[in-house]
C-alpha positions in Angstrom: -7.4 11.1 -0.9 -9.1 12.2 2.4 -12.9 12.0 2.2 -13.4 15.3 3.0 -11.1 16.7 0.3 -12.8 14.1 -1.9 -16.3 15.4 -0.9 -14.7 19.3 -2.1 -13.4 17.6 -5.3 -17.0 16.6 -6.6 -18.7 19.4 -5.4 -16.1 21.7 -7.3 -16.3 20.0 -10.4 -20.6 19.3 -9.7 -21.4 22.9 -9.5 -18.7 23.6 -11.8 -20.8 21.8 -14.4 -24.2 22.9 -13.6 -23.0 26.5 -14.3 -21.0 25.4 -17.3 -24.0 24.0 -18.9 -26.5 26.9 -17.9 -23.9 29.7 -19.0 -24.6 31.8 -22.0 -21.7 32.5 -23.4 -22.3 36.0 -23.8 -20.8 39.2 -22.3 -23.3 41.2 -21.1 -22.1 44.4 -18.6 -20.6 47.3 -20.0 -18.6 47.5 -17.3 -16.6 43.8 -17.8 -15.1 45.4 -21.3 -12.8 47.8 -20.1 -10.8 45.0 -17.8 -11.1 42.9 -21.0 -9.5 45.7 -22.4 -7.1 46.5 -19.5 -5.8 42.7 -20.1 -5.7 43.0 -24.0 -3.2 45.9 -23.4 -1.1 44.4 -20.5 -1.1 40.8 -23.1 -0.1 43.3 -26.1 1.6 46.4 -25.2 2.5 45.2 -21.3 0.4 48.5 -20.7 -2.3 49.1 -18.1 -3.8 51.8 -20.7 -7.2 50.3 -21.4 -7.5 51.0 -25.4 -11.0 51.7 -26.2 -12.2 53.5 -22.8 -14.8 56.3 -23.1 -15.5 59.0 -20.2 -17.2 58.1 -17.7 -15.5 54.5 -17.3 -11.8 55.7 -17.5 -9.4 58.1 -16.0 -7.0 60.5 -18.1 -4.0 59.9 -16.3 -2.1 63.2 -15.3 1.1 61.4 -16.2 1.0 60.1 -19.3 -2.2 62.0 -21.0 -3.6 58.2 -21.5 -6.9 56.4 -20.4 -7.3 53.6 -17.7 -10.2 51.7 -16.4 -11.5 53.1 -13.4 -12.2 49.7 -11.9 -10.0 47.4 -9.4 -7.1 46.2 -11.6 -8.0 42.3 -9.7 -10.1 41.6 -12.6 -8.0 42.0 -15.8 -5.1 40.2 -14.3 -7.7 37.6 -13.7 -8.8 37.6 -17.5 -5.4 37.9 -18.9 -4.9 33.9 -19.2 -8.3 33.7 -21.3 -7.0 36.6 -23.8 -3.9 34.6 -23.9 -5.5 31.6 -24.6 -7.8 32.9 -27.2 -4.9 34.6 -28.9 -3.2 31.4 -29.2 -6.1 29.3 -30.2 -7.5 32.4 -32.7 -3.8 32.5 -34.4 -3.7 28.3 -35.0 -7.9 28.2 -36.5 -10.3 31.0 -38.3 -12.1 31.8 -35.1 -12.3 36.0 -34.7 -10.5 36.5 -31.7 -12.2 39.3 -30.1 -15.5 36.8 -29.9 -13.5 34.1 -28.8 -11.9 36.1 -25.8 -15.4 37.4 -25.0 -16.9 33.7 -25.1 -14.2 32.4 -22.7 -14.3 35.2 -20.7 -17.9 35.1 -20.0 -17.4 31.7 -18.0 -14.6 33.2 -15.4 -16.7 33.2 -12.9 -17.9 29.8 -13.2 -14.7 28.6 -10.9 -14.8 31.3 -8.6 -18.6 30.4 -7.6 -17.6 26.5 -7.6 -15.2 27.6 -5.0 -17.1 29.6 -2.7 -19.8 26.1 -2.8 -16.4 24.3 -1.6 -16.0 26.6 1.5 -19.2 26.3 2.5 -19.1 22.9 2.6 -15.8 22.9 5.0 -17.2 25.4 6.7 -20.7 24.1 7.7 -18.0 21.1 8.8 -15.9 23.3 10.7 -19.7 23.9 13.4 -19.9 20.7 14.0 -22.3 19.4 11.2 -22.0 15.9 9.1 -20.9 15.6 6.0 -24.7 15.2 4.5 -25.7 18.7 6.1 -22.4 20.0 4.9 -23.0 18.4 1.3 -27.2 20.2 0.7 -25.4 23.6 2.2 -22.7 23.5 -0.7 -25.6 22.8 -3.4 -28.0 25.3 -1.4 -25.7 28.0 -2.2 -24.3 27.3 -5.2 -28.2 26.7 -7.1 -30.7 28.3 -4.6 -29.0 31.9 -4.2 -28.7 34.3 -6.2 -24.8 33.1 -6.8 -25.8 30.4 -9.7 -27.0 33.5 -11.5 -23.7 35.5 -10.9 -21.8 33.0 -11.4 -23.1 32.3 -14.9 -23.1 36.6 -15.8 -19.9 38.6 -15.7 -20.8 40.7 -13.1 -17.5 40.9 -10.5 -19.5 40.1 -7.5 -19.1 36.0 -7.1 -15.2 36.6 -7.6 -15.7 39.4 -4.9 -17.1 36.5 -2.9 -15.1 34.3 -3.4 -11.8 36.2 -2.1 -14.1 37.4 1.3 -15.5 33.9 1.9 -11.9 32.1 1.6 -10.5 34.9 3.7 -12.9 34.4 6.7 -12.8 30.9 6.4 -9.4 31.1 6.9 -9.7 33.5 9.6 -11.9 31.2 11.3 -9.4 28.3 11.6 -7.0 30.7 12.8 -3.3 29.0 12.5 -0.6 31.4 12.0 -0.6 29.8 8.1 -4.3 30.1 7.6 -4.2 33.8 8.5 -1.6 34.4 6.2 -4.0 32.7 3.4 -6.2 34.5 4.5 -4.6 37.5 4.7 -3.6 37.0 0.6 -7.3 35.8 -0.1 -8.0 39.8 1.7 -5.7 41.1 0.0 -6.7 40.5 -3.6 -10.1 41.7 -2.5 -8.9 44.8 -2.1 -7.0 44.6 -5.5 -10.5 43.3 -7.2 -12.5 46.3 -5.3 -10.7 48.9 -3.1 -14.2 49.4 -0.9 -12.9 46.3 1.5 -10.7 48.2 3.2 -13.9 48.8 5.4 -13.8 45.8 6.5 -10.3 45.1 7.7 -11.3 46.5 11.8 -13.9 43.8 11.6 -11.5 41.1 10.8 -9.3 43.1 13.4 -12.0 42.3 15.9 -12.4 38.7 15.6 -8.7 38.4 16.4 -9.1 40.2 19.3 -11.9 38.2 20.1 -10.8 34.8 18.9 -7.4 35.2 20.4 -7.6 37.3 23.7 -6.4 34.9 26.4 -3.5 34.3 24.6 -1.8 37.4 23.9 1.4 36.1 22.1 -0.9 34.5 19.5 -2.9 37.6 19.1 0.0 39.7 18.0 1.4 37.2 15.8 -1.9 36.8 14.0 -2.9 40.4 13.9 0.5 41.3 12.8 0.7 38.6 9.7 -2.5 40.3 8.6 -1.7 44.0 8.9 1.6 43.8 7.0 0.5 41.3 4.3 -2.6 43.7 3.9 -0.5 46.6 3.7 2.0 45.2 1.7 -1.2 44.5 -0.5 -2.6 47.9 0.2 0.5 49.3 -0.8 1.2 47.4 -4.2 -2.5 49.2 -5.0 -1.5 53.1 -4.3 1.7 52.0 -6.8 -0.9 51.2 -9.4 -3.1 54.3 -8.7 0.2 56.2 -9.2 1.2 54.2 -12.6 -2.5 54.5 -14.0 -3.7 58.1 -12.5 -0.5 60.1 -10.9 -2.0 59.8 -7.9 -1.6 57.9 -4.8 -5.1 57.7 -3.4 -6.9 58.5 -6.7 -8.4 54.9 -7.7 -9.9 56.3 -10.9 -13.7 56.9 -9.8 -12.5 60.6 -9.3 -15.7 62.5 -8.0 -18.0 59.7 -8.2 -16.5 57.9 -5.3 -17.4 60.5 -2.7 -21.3 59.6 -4.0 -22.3 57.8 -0.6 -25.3 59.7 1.5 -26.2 58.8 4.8 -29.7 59.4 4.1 -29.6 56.5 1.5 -29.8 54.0 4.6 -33.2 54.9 5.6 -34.9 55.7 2.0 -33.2 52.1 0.4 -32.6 49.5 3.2 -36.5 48.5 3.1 -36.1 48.2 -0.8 -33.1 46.3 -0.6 -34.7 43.8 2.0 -38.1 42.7 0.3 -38.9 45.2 -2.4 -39.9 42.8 -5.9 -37.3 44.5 -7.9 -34.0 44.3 -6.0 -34.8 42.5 -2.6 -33.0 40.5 -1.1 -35.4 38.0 0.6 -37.5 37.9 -2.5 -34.9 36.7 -4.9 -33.6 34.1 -2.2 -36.5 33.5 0.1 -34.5 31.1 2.2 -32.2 33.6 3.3 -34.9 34.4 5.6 -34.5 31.0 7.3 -30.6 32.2 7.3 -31.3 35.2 9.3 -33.8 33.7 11.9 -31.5 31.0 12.5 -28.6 33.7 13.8 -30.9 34.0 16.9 -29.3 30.4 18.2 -26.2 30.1 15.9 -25.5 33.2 18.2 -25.4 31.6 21.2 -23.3 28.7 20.1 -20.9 30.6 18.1 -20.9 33.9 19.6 -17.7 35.2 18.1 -18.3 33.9 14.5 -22.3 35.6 14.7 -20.8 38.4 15.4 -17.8 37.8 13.1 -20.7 37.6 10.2 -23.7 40.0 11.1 -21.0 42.9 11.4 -19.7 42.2 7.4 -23.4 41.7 6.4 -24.3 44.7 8.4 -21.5 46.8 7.2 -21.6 45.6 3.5 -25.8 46.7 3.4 -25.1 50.0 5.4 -22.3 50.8 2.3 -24.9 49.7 -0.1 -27.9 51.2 0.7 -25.7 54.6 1.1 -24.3 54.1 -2.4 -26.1 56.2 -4.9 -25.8 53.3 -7.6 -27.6 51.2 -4.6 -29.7 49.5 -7.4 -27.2 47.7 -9.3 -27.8 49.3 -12.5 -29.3 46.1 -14.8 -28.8 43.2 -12.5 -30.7 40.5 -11.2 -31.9 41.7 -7.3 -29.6 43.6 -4.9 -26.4 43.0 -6.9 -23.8 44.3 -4.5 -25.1 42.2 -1.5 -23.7 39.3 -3.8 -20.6 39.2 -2.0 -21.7 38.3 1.5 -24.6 35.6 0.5 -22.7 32.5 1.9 -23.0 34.6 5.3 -26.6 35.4 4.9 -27.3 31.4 4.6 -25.0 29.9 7.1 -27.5 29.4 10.1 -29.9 28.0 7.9 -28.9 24.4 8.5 -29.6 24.5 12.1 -33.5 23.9 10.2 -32.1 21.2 8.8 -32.3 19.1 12.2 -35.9 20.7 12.7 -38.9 18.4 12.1 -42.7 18.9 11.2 -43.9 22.5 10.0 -40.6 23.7 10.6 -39.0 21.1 8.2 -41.7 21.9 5.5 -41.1 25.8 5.9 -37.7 24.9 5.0 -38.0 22.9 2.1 -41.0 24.9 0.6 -38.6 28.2 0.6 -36.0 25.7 -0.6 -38.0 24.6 -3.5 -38.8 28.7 -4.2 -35.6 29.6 -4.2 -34.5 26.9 -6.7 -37.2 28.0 -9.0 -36.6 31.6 -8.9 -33.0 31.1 -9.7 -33.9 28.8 -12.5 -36.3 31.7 -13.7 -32.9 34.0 -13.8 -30.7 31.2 -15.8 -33.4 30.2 -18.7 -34.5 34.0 -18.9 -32.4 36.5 -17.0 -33.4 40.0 -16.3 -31.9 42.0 -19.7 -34.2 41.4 -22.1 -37.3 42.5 -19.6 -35.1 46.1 -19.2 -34.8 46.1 -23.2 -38.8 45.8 -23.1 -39.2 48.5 -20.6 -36.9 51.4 -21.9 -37.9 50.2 -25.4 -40.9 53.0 -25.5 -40.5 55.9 -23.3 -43.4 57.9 -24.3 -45.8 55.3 -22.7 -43.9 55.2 -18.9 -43.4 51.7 -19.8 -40.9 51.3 -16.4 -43.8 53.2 -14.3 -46.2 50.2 -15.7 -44.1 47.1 -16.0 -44.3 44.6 -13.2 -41.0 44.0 -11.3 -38.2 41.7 -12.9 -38.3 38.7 -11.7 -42.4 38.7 -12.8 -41.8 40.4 -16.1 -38.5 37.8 -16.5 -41.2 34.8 -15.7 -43.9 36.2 -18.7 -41.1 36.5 -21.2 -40.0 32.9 -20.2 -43.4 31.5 -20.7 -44.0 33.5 -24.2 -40.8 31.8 -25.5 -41.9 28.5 -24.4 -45.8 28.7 -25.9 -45.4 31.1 -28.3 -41.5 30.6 -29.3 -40.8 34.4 -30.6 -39.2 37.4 -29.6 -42.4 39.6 -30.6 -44.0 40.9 -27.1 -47.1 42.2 -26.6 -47.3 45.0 -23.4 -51.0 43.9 -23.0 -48.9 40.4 -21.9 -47.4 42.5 -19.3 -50.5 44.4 -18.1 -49.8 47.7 -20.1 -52.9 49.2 -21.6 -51.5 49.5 -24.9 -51.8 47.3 -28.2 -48.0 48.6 -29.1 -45.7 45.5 -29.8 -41.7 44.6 -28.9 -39.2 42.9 -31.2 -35.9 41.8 -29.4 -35.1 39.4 -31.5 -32.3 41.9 -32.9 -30.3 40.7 -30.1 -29.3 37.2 -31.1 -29.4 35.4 -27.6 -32.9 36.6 -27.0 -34.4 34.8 -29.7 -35.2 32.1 -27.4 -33.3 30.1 -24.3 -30.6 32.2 -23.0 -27.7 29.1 -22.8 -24.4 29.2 -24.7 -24.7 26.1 -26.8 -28.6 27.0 -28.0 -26.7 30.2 -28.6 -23.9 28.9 -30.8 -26.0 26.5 -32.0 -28.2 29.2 -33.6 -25.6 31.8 -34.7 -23.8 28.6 -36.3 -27.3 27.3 -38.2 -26.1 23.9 -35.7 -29.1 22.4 -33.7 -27.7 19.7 -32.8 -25.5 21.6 -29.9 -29.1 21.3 -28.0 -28.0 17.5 -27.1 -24.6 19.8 -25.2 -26.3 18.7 -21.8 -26.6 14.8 -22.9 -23.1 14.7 -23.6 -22.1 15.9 -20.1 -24.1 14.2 -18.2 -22.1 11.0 -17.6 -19.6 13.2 -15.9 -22.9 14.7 -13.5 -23.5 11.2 -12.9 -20.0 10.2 -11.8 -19.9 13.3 -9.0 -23.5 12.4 -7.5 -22.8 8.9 -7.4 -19.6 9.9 -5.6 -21.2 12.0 -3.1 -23.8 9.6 -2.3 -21.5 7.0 -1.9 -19.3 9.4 0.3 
């Protein structure tokens, strides 16, 4: 095997095991249950009609009279193998299968963040870096971003990723076969989230630009990717006439007009450092990312701008959104997609020394910590706490997340309940929180502490020990590399 597809070997299945064994095994977004149900009825009935869907998160079709998720249908073909799979495994044992497709379900996006580790590590190659700069990159992303978190949740947004990052990558080594992959990867983007089509001028202009002296090569490439994409494109308005009777109706109906201009300058500020949702706060060494474009630009010209116009364009979509927030997720969840991008110049600190080299691995050692803080502890239970008494203002009062996330973390570890005081949170108020109706806040949010108590089976706590060897085996094969 070639040593750099061994490197992408043990970094897949690395990563892959870090988030397997800090998963909780939980779904946890409202949203991921009507693609569960999208696939249920496609494994069942071979129907798109999502059974079970409420207004607000499905469309009444003016074919049919019947009810289909609103979102991208990229994700329940996704999920379809895992109902599959828990049908087949719930018909030969006693396990509920409705539990079983959620627990399976909730680690799909464990392979899809792996990945996107992967092509970072080829793609830190592809500047000119060694293999050891390429290697801390991969890991960088995959535990000191905020993609461990959604890679471990069932949020859409690492698989989102994933699909953009392989198709620029691909774009980027520009052979007539790559584009095509790439053109496929861009594709089922658009399938997973319709929004991309946005983006396809700027992948337009890096042809132009990568390709411009020779003009034969240019139209090849640009032409591979316009037909596959509107062959992909096209396969989508099919769908939206299937689902909805429409063409160009892809199920948000009104809601999709819902982007303001005025939302760039009243959100992107929040978005950037604000302590609830921004972005620098919940992965400080993005900022170290972002410096770092100010030489990566003069050595890759076309690729900076290649990258600054997708991050550009995907934060100018989302602070116009109206749902700019996220709803309940951890930091600016729709800037998710492009995170690989925002860190990609940071290695150029890696070849720093002195205060420059501390800087770097002080924000790397924040970063860590602050996703760890999101793994053991998440974000959900906080939100429970804060809309759990309305007549105080609790929200109005509450520090942000990722401080209120760190308090409920160190009550569970000294005082080892699910019983909150708001004085712990610097509320004025002797009024007390039980979450501990929610089974998987009773104390460390991981799947096999969660099994473990719904089961009345502690020892699933040694889970970790028993993987471990196989963590062993990849280090030692990467250090050896």
């Amino acid at each position: 095997m070639h040593k750099k597809t061994k490197i992408g070997v043990l970094i897949f299945c690395l990563i892959s095991l870090i988030y397997f064994l800090s998963a909780n095994g939980n779904i946890e977004i409202s949203d991921t249950y009507f693609s569960i149900q999208t696939a249920k009825a496609i494994v069942t009935n071979h129907s798109l009609s999502a059974q079970g869907c409420r207004a607000g998160y499905c469309y009444k079709s003016k074919l049919d009279g019947k009810y289909y998720s609103k979102y991208g249908l990229g994700l329940a073909f996704i999920f379809t193998p895992y109902v599959l799979l828990a049908k087949n495994i719930a018909a030969f044992t006693s396990l509920p299968e409705n539990q079983l497709i959620d627990f399976l379900l909730s680690f799909y996006n464990i392979f899809f963040g792996a990945g996107a580790c992967v092509i970072m590590f080829y793609l830190i190659r592809f500047f000119g870096n060694s293999n050891r700069i390429s290697l801390i990159m991969a890991l960088l992303l995959g535990v000191g971003t905020f993609c461990w978190r959604y890679s471990v949740w069932d949020f859409p947004e690492t698989t989102q990723m994933f699909f953009l990052f392989l198709a620029i990558y691909c774009f980027l080594k520009n052979s007539l076969k790559e584009v095509g992959l790439g053109a496929l990867s861009f594709s089922y983007l658009l399938l997973l989230k319709t929004l991309y089509i946005f983006y396809l001028p700027i992948f337009l202009l890096y042809i132009l630009m990568k390709n411009r002296k020779n003009m034969k090569g240019l139209l090849a490439r640009a032409s591979i990717f316009i037909f596959i994409t509107l062959l992909g494109f096209g396969f989508i308005l099919f769908l939206n006439y299937i689902r909805f009777g429409e063409f160009l109706e892809f199920g948000y109906g009104k809601e999709a007009g819902n982007f303001y201009l005025s939302g760039i300058k009243e959100h992107a500020a929040n978005l950037l450092y604000w302590l609830d949702k921004g972005v620098f706060i919940y992965n400080p060494v993005f900022i170290l990312g972002i410096l770092g474009y100010f030489k990566f630009f003069k050595t890759f010209r076309k690729e900076a701008v290649f990258f600054i116009s997708i991050i550009a364009l995907n934060f100018i979509l989302t602070c116009m959104w109206y749902g700019w927030h996220g709803g309940s997720s951890w930091g600016p969840r729709y800037l998710v997609p492009v995170a690989p991008l925002w860190l990609i110049p940071c290695y150029i600190f890696f070849y720093k020394k002195g205060v420059v080299k501390a800087i770097l691995i002080s924000l790397i050692f924040l970063s860590v910590s602050i996703q760890g803080i999101s793994i053991l502890q998440g974000n959900l239970e906080y939100l429970r706490i804060c809309n759990a008494n309305e007549q105080e203002g609790l929200r109005k009062g509450m520090p942000a997340q990722i401080i209120g996330s760190l308090i409920i973390l160190k009550h569970k570890l000294v005082r080892k309940n699910s019983v909150y005081s708001l004085s712990e949170f610097g509320i004025n108020s002797e009024t007390q929180v039980d979450t501990s109706v929610v089974s998987y806040y009773k104390g460390i949010d991981l799947w096999y502490l969660n099994v473990g108590r719904f089961l009345n089976k502690p020892i699933l706590k040694i889970t970790p020990i028993l993987f471990l060897p196989l963590i062993i085996i990849c280090i030692v094969g990467l250090l050896k590399i």
